[in-house]
C-alpha positions in Angstrom: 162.6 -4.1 93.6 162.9 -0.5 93.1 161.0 2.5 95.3 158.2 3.9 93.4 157.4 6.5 96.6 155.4 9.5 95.5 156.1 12.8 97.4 159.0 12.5 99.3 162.3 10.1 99.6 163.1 7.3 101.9 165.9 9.8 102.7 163.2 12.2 103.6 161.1 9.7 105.7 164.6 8.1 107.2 165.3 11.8 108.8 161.8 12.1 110.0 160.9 8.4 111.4 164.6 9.6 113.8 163.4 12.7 115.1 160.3 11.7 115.8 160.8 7.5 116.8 163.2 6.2 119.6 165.8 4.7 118.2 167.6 2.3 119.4 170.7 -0.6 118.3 170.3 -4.3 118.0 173.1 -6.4 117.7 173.3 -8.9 114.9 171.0 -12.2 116.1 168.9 -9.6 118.4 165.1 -9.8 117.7 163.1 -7.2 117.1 159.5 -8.8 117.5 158.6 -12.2 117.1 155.3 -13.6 115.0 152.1 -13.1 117.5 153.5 -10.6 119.6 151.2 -7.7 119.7 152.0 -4.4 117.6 153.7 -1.6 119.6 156.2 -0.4 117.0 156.4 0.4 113.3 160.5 -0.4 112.7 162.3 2.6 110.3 165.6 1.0 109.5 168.3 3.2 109.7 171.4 1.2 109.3 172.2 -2.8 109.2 169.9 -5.3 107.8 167.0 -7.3 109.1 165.9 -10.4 108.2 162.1 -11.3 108.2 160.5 -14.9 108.5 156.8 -15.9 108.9 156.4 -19.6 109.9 160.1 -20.1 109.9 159.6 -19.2 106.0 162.7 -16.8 104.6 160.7 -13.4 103.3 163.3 -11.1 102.8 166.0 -8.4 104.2 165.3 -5.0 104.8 167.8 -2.5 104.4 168.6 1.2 105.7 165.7 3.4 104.4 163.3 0.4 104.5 160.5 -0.1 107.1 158.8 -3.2 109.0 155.8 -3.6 111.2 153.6 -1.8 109.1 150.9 -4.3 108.7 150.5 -4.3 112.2 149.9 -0.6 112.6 147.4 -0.7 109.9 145.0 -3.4 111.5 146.3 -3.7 115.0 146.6 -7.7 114.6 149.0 -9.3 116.1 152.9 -9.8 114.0 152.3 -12.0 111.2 156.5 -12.7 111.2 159.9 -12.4 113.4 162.2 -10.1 112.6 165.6 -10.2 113.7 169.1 -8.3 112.9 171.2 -9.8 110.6 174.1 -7.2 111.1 174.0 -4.8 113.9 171.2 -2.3 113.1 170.0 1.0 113.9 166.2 1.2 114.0 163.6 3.9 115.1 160.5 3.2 116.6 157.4 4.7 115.8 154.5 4.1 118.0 150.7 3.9 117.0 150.2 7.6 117.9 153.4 9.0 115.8 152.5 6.2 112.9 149.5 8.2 112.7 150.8 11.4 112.5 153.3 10.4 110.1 150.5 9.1 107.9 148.2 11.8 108.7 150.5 15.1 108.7 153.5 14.8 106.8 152.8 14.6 102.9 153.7 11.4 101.1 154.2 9.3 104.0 150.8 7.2 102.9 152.7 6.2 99.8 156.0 4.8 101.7 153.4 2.8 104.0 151.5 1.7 100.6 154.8 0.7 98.8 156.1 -0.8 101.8 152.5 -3.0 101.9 152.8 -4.0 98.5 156.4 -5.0 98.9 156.1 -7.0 101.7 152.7 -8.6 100.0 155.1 -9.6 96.7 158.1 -10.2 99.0 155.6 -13.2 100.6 153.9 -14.0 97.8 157.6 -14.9 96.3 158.6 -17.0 99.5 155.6 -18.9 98.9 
């Protein structure tokens, strides 16, 4: 599916989510959350791939430039899927406070976050 982002490049938001987040390497199998854990982190991707699954259910792979977790930030529920690496993967973690920063202060960040919503919404409604 192709990026539709207004105001500003995953590039753009990839440099950003790196200086701000903590980033930090997962080998390939490593899990970065599991479904029901409670939301600390949005995930940036910034290399490798990660494979996420809700109910044991395939949803899809994301790539560099690509983020996870999102949902979570949003409403605060609990993970509605487990994410692990598929290849070893550089990710940046954003926490709750710099998620809303991001969305708040830097321009075009609310449209990654929406595209990445309504991706992930048609990526499960496809798995279905």
């Amino acid at each position: 599916m192709a990026s539709t982002i207004t105001g500003g490049n995953q590039g753009d938001f990839q440099e950003i989510a790196r200086g701000l987040g903590t980033v930090m390497r997962y080998a390939a199998g490593e899990v970065l959350f599991r479904e029901g854990d409670e939301p600390v982190y949005m995930y940036f991707v910034l290399s490798g791939r990660v494979e996420v699954r809700s109910h044991g259910k395939f949803i899809e792979y994301i790539e560099g430039g690509r983020a996870l977790g999102t949902i979570s930030m949003v409403d605060k529920n609990p993970r509605s899927a487990t994410a692990h690496a598929v290849d070893a993967a550089e990710v940046a973690l954003i926490d709750q406070k710099k998620f809303r920063f991001m969305v708040e202060e830097i321009p075009g960040f609310c449209w990654f976050v929406m595209d990445m919503l309504a991706h992930r919404i048609r990526a499960t409604n496809q798995a279905l």
